[in-house]
PyMOL Python script that loads the backbone (N, CA, C, O; Angstrom):
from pymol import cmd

cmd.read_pdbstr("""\
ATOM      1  N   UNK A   1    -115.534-143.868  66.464  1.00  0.00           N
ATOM      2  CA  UNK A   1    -114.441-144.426  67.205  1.00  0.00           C
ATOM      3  C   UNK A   1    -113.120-144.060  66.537  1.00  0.00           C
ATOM      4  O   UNK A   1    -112.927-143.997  65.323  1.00  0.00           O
ATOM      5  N   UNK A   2    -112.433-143.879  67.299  1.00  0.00           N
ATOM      6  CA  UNK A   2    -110.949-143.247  66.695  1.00  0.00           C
ATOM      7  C   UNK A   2    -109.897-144.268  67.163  1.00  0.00           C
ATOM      8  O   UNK A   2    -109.800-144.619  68.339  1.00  0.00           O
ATOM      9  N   UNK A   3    -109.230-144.655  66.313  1.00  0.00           N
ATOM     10  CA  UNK A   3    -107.780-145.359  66.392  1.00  0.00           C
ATOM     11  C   UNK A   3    -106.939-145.289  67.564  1.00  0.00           C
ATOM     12  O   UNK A   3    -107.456-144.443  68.293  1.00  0.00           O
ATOM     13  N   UNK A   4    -106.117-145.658  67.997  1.00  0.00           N
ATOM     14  CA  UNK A   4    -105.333-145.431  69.464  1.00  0.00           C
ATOM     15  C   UNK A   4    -104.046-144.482  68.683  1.00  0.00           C
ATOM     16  O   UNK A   4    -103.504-144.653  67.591  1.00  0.00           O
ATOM     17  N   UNK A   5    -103.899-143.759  69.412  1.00  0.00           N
ATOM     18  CA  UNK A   5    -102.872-143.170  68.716  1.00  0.00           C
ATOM     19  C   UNK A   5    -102.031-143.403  69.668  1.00  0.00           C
ATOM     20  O   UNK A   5    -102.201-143.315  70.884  1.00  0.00           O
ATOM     21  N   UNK A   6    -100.634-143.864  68.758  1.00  0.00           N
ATOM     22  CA  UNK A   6     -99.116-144.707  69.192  1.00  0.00           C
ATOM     23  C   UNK A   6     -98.479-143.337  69.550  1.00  0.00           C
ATOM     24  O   UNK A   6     -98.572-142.534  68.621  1.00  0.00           O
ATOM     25  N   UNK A   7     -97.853-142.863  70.664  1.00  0.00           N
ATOM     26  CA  UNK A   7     -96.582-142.119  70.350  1.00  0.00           C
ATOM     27  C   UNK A   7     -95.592-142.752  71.033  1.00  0.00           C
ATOM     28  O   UNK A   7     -95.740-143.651  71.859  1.00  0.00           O
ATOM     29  N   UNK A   8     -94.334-142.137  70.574  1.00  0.00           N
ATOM     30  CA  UNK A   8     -93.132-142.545  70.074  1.00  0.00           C
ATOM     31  C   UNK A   8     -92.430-141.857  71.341  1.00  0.00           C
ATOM     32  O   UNK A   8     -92.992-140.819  71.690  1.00  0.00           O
ATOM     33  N   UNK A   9     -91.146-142.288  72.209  1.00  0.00           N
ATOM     34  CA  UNK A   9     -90.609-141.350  73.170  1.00  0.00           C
ATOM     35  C   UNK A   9     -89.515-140.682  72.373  1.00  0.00           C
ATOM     36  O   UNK A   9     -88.718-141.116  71.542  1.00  0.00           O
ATOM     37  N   UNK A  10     -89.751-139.376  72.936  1.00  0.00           N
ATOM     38  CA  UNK A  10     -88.654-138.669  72.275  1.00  0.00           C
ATOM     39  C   UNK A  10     -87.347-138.288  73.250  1.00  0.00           C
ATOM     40  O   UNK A  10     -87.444-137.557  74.236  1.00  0.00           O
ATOM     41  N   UNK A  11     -86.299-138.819  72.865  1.00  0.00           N
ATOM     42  CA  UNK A  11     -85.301-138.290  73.170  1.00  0.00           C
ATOM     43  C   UNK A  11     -84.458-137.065  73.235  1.00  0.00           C
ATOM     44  O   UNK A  11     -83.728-136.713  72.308  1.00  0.00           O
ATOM     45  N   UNK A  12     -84.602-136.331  74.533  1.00  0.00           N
ATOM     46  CA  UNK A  12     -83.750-134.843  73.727  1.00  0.00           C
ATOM     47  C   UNK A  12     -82.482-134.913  74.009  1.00  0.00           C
ATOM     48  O   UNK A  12     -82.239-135.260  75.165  1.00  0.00           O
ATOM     49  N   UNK A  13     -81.566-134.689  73.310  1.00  0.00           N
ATOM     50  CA  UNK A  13     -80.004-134.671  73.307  1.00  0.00           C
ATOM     51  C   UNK A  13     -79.514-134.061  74.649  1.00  0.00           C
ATOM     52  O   UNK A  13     -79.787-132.875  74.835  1.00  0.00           O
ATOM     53  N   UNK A  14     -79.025-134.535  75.324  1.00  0.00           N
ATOM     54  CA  UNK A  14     -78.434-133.734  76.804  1.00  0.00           C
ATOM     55  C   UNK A  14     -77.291-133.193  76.184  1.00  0.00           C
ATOM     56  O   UNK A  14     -76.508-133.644  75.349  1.00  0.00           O
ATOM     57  N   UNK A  15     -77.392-131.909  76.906  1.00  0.00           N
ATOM     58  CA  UNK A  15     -75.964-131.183  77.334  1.00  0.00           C
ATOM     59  C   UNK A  15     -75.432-131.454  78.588  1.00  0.00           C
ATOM     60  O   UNK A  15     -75.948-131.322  79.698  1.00  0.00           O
ATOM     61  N   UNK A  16     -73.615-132.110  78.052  1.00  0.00           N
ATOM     62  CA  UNK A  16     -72.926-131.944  79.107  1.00  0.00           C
ATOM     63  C   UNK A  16     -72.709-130.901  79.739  1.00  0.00           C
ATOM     64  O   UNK A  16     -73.433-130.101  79.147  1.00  0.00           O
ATOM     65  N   UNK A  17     -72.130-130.264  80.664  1.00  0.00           N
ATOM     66  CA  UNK A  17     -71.486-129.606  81.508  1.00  0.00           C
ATOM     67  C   UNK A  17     -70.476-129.516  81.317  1.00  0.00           C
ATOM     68  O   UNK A  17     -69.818-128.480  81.412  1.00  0.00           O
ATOM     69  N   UNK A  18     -70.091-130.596  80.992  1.00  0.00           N
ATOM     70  CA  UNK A  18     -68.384-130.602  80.952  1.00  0.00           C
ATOM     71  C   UNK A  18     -67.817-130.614  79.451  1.00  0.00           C
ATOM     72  O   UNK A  18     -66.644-130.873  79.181  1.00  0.00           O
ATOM     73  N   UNK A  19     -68.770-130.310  78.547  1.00  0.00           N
ATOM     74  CA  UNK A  19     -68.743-130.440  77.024  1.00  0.00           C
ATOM     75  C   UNK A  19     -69.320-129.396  76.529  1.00  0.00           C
ATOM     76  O   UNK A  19     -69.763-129.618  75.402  1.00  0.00           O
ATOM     77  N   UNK A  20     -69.476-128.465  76.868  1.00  0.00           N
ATOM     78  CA  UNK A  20     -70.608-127.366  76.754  1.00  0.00           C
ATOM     79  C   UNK A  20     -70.124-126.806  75.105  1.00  0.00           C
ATOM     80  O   UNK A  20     -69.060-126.895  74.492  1.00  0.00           O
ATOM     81  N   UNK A  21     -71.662-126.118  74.713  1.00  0.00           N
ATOM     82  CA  UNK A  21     -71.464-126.068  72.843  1.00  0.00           C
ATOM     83  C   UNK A  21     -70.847-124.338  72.890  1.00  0.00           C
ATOM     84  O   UNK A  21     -71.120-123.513  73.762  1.00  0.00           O
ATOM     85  N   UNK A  22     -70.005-124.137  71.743  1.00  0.00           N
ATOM     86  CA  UNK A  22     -69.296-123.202  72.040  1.00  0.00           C
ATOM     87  C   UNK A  22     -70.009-122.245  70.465  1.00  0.00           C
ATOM     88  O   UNK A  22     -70.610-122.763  69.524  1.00  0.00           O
ATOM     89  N   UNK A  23     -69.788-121.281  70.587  1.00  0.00           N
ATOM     90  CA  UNK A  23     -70.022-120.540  69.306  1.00  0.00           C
ATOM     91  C   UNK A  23     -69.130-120.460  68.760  1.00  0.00           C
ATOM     92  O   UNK A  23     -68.036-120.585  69.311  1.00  0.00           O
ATOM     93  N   UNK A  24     -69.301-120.163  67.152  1.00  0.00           N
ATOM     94  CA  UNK A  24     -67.896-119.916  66.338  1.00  0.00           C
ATOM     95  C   UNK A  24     -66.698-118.662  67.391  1.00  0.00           C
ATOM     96  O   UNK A  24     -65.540-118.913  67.725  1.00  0.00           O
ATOM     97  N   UNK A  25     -67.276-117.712  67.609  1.00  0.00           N
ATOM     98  CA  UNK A  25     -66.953-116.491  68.630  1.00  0.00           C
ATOM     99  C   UNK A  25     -65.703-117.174  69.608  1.00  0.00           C
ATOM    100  O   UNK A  25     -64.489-116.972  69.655  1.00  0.00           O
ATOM    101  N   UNK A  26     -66.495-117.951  70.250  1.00  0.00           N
ATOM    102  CA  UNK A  26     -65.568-118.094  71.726  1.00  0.00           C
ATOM    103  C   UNK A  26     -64.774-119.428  71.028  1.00  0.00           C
ATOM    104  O   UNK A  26     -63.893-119.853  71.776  1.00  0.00           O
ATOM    105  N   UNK A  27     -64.888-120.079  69.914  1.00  0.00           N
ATOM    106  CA  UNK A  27     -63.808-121.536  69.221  1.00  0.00           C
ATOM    107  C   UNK A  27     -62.800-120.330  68.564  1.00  0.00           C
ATOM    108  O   UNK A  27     -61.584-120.517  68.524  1.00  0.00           O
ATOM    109  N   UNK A  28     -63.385-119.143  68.078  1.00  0.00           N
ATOM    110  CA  UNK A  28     -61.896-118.052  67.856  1.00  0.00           C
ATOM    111  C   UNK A  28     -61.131-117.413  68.847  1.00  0.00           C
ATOM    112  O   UNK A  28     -60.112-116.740  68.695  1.00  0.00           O
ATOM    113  N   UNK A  29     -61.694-117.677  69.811  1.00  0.00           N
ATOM    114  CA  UNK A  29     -60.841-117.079  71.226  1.00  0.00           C
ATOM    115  C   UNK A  29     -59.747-118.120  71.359  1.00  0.00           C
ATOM    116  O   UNK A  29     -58.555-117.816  71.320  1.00  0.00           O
ATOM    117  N   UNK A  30     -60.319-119.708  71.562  1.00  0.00           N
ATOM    118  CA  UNK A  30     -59.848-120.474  72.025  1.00  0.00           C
ATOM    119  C   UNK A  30     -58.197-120.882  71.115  1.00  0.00           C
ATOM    120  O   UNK A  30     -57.091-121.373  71.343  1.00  0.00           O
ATOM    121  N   UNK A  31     -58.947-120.318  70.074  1.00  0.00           N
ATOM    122  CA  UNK A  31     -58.055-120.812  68.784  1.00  0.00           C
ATOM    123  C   UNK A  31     -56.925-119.387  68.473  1.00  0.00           C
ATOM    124  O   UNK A  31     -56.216-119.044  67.527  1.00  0.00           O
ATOM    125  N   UNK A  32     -57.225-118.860  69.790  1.00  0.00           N
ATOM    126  CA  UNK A  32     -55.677-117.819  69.604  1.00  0.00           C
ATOM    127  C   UNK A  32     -56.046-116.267  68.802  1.00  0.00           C
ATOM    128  O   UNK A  32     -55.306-115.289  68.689  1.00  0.00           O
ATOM    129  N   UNK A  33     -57.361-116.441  68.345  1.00  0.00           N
ATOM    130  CA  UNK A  33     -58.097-115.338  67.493  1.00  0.00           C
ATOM    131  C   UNK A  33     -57.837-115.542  66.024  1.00  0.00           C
ATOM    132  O   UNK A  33     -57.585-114.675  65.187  1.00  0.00           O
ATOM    133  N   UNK A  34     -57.962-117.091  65.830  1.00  0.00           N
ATOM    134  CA  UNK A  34     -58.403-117.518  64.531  1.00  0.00           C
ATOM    135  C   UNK A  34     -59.829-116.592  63.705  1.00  0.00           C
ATOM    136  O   UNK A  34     -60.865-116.780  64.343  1.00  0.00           O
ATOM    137  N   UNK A  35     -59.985-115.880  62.738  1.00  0.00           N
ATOM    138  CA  UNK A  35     -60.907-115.330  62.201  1.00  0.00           C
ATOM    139  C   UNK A  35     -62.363-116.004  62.412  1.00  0.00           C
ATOM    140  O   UNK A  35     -62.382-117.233  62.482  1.00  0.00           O
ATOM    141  N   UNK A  36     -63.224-115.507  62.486  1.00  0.00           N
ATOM    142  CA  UNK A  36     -64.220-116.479  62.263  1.00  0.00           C
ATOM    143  C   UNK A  36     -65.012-116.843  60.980  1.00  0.00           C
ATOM    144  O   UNK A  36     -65.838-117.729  60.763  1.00  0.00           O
ATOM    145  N   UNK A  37     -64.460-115.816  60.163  1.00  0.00           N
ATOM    146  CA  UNK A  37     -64.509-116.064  58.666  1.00  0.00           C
ATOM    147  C   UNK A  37     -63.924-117.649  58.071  1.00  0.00           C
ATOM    148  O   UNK A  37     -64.355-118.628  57.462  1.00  0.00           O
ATOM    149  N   UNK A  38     -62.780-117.198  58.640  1.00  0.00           N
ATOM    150  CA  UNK A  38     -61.578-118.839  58.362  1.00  0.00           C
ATOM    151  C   UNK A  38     -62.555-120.319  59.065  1.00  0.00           C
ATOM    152  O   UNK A  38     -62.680-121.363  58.425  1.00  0.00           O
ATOM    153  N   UNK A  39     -63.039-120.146  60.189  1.00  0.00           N
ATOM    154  CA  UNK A  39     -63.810-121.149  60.233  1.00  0.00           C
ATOM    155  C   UNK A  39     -65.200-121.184  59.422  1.00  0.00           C
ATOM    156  O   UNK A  39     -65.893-122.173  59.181  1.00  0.00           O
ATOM    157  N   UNK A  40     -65.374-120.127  59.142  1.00  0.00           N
ATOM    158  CA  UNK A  40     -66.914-120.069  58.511  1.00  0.00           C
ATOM    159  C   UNK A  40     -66.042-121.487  56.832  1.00  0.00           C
ATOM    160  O   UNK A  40     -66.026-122.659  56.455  1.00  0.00           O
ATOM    161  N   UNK A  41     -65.732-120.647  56.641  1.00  0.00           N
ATOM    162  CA  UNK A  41     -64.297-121.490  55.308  1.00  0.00           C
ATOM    163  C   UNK A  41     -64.425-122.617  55.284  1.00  0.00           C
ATOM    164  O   UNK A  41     -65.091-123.292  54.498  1.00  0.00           O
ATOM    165  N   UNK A  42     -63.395-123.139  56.699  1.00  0.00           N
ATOM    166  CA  UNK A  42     -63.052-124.428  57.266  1.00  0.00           C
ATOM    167  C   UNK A  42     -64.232-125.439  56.760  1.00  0.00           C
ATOM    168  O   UNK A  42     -64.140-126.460  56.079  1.00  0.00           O
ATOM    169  N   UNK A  43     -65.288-124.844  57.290  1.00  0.00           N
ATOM    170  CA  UNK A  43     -66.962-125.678  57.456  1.00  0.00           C
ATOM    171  C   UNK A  43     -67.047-126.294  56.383  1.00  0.00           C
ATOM    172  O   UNK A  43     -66.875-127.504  56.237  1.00  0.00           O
ATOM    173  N   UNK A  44     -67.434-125.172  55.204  1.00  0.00           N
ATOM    174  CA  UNK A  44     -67.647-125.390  53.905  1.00  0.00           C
ATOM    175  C   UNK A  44     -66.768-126.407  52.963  1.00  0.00           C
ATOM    176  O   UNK A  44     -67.052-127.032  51.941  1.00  0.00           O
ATOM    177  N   UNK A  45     -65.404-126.284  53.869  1.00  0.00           N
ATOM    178  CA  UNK A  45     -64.304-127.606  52.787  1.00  0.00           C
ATOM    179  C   UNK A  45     -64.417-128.484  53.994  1.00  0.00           C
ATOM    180  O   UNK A  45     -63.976-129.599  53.715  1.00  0.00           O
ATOM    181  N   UNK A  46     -64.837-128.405  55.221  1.00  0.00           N
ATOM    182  CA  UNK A  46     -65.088-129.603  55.856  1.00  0.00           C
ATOM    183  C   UNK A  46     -63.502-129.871  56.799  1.00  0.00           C
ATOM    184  O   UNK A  46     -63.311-131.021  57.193  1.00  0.00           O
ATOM    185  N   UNK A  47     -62.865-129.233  56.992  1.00  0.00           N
ATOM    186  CA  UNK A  47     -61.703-128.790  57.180  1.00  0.00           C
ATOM    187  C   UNK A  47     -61.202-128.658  58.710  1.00  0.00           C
ATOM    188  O   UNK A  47     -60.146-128.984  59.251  1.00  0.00           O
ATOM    189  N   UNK A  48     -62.489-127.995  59.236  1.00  0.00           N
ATOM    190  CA  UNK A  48     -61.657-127.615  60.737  1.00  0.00           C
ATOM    191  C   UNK A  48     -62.492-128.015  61.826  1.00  0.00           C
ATOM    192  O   UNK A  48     -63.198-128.990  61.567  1.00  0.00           O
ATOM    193  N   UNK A  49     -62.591-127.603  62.802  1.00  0.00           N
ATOM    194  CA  UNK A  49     -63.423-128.736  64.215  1.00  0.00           C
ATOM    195  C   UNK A  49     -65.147-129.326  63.511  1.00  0.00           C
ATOM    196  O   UNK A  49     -65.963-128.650  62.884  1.00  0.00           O
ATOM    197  N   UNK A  50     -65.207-130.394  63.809  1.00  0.00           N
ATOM    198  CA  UNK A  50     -66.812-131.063  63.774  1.00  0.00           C
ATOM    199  C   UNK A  50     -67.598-129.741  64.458  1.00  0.00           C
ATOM    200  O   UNK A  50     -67.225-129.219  65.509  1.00  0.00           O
ATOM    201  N   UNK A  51     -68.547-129.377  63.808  1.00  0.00           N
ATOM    202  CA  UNK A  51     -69.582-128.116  64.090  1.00  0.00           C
ATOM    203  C   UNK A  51     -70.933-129.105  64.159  1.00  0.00           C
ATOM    204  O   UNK A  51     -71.158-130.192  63.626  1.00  0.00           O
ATOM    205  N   UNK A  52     -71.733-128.261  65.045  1.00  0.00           N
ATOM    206  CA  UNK A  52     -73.409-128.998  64.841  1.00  0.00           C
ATOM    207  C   UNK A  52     -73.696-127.374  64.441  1.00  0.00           C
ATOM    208  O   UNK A  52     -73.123-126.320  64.716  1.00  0.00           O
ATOM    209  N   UNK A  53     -75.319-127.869  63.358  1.00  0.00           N
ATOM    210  CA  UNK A  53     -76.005-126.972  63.102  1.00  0.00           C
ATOM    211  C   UNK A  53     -77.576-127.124  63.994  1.00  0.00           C
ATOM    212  O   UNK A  53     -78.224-128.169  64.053  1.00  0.00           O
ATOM    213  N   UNK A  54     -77.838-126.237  64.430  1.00  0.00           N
ATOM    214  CA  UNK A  54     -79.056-126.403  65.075  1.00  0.00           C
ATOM    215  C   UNK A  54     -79.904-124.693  64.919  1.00  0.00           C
ATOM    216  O   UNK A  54     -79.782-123.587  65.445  1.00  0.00           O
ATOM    217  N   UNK A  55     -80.984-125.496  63.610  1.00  0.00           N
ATOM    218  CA  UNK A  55     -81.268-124.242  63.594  1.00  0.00           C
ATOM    219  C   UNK A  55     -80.768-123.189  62.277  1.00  0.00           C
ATOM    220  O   UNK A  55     -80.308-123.618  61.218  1.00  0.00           O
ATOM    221  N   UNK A  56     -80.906-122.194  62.499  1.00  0.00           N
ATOM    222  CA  UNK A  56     -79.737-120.770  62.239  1.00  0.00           C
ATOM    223  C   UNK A  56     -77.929-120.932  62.982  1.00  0.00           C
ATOM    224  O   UNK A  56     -76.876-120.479  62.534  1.00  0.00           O
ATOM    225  N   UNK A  57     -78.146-121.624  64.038  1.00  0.00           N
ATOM    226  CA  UNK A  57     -77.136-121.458  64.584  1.00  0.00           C
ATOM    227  C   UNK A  57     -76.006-122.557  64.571  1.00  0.00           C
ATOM    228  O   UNK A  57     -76.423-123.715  64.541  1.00  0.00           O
ATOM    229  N   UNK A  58     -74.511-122.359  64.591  1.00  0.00           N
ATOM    230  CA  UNK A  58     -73.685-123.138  64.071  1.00  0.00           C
ATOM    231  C   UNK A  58     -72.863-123.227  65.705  1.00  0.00           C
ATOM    232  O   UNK A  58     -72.700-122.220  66.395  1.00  0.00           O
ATOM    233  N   UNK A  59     -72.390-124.683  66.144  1.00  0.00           N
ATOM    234  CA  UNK A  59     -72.271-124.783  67.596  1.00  0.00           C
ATOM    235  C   UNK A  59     -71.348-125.565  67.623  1.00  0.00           C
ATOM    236  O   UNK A  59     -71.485-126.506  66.842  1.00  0.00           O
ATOM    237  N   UNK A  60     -70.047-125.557  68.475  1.00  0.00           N
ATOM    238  CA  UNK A  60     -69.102-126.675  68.301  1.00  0.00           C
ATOM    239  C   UNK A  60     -69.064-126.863  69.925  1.00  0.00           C
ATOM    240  O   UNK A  60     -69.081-125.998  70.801  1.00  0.00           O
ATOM    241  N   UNK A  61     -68.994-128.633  70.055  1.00  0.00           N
ATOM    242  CA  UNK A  61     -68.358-129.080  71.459  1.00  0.00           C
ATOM    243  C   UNK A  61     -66.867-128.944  71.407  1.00  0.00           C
ATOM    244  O   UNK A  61     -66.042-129.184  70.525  1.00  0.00           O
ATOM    245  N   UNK A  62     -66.742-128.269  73.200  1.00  0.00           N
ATOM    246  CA  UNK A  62     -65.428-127.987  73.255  1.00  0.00           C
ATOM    247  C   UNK A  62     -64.758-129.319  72.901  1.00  0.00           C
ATOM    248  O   UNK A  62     -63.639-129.197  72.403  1.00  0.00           O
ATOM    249  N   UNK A  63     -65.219-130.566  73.059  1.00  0.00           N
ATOM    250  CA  UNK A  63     -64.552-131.786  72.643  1.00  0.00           C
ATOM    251  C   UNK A  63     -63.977-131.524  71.514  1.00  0.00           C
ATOM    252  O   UNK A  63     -62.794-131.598  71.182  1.00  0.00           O
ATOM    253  N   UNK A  64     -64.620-131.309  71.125  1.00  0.00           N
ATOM    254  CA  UNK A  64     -64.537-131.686  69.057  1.00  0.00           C
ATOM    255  C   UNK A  64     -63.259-130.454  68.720  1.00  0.00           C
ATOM    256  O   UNK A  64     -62.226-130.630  68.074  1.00  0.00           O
ATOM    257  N   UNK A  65     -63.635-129.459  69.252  1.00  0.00           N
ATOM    258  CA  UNK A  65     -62.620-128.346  68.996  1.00  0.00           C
ATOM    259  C   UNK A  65     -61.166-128.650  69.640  1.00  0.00           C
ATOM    260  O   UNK A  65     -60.137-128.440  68.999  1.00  0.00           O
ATOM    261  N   UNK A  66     -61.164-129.186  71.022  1.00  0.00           N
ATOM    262  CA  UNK A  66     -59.724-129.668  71.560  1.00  0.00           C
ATOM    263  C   UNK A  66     -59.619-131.091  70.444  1.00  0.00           C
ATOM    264  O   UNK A  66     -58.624-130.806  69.778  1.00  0.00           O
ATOM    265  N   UNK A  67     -59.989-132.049  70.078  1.00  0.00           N
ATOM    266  CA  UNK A  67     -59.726-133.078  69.576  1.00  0.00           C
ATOM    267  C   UNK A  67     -58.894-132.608  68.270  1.00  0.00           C
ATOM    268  O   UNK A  67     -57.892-133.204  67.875  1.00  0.00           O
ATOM    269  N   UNK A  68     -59.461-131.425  67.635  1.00  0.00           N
ATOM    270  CA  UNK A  68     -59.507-131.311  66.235  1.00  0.00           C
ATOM    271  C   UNK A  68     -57.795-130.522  66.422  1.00  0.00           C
ATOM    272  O   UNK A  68     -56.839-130.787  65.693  1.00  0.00           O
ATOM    273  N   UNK A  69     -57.782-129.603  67.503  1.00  0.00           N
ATOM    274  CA  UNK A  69     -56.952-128.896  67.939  1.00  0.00           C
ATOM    275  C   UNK A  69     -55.089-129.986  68.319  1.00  0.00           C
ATOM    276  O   UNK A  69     -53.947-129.659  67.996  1.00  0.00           O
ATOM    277  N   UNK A  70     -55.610-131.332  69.135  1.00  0.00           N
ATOM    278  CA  UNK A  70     -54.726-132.081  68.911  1.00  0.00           C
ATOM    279  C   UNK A  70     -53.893-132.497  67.661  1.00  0.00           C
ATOM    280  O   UNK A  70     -52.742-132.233  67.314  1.00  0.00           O
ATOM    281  N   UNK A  71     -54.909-133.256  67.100  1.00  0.00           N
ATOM    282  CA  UNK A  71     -54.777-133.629  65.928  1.00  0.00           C
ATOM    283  C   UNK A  71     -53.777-132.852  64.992  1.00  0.00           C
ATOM    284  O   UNK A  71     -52.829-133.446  64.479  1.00  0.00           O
ATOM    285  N   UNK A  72     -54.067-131.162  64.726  1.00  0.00           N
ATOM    286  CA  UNK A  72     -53.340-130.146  64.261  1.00  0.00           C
ATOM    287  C   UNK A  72     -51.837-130.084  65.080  1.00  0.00           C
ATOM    288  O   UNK A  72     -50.770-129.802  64.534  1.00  0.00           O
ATOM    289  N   UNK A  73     -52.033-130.441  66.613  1.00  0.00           N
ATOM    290  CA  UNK A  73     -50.489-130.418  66.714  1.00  0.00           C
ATOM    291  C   UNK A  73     -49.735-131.697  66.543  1.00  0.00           C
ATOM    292  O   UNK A  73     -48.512-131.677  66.685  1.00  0.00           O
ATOM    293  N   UNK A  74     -50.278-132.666  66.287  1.00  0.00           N
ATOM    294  CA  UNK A  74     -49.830-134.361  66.072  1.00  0.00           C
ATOM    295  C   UNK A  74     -49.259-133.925  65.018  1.00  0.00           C
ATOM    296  O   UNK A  74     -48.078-134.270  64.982  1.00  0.00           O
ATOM    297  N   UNK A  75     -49.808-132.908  63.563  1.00  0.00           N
ATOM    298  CA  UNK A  75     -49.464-133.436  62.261  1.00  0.00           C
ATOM    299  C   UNK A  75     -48.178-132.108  62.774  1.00  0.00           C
ATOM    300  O   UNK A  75     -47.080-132.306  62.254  1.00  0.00           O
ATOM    301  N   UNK A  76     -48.249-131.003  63.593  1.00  0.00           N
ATOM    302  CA  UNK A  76     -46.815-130.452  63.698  1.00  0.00           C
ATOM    303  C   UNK A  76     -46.876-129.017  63.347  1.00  0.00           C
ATOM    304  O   UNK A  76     -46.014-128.196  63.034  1.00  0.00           O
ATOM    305  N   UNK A  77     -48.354-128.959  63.516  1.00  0.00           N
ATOM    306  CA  UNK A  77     -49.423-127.564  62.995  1.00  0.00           C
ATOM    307  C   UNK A  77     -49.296-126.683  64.186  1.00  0.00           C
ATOM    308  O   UNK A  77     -50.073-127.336  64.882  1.00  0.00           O
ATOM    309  N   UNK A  78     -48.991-125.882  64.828  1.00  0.00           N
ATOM    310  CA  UNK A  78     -49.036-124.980  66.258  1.00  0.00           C
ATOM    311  C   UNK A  78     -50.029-123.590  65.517  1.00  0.00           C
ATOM    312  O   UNK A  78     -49.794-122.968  64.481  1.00  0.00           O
ATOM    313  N   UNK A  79     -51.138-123.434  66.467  1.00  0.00           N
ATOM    314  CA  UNK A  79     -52.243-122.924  66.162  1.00  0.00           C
ATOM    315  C   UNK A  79     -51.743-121.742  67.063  1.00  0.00           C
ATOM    316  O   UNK A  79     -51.593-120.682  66.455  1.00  0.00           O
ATOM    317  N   UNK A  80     -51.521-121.735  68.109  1.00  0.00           N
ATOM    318  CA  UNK A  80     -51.607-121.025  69.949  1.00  0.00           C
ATOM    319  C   UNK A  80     -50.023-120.972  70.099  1.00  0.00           C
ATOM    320  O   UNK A  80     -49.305-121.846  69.614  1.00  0.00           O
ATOM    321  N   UNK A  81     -49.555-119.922  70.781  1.00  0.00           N
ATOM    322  CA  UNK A  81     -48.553-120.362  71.210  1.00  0.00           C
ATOM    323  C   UNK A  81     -48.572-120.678  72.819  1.00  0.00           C
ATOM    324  O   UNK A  81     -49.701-120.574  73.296  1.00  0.00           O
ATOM    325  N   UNK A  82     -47.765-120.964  73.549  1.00  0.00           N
ATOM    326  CA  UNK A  82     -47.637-121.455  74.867  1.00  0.00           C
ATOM    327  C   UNK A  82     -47.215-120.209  75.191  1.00  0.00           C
ATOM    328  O   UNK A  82     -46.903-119.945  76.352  1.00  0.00           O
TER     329      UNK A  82
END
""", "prot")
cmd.dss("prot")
cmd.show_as("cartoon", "prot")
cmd.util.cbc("prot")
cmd.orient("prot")
């Protein structure tokens, strides 16, 4: 006789649509053709947009990148020009 085996529901993280995960690549487009070295940088001192790692692969919500992007012009930082 064997034990009941319990499982657990797993939740998988939804992707928005309207939040979609961006690669370092297209967060240097956005960012005016910020290097992607400079964010590789950023990461490591913890410095520039909230990144998820999933994997090998390093993924930012456009949220996190416009938020982070505000923030830089609050303190008086202009990344882009108009």
């Amino acid at each position: 006789m064997t034990a009941p085996q319990h499982q657990h529901p797993q939740t998988a993280p939804t992707l928005d649509a309207e939040d979609p995960l961006l690669s370092p690549e297209q967060v240097s487009e956005i960012l005016g053709g910020i290097p992607v070295g400079s964010l590789k940088k950023w990461r490591t001192e913890r410095q520039g947009p909230a990144c998820l790692h999933i994997g090998r692969h390093v993924r930012y919500r456009r949220s996190a990148v416009e938020a982070w992007l505000h923030q830089k012009d609050d303190e008086g930082i202009v990344w882009m020009e108009s």
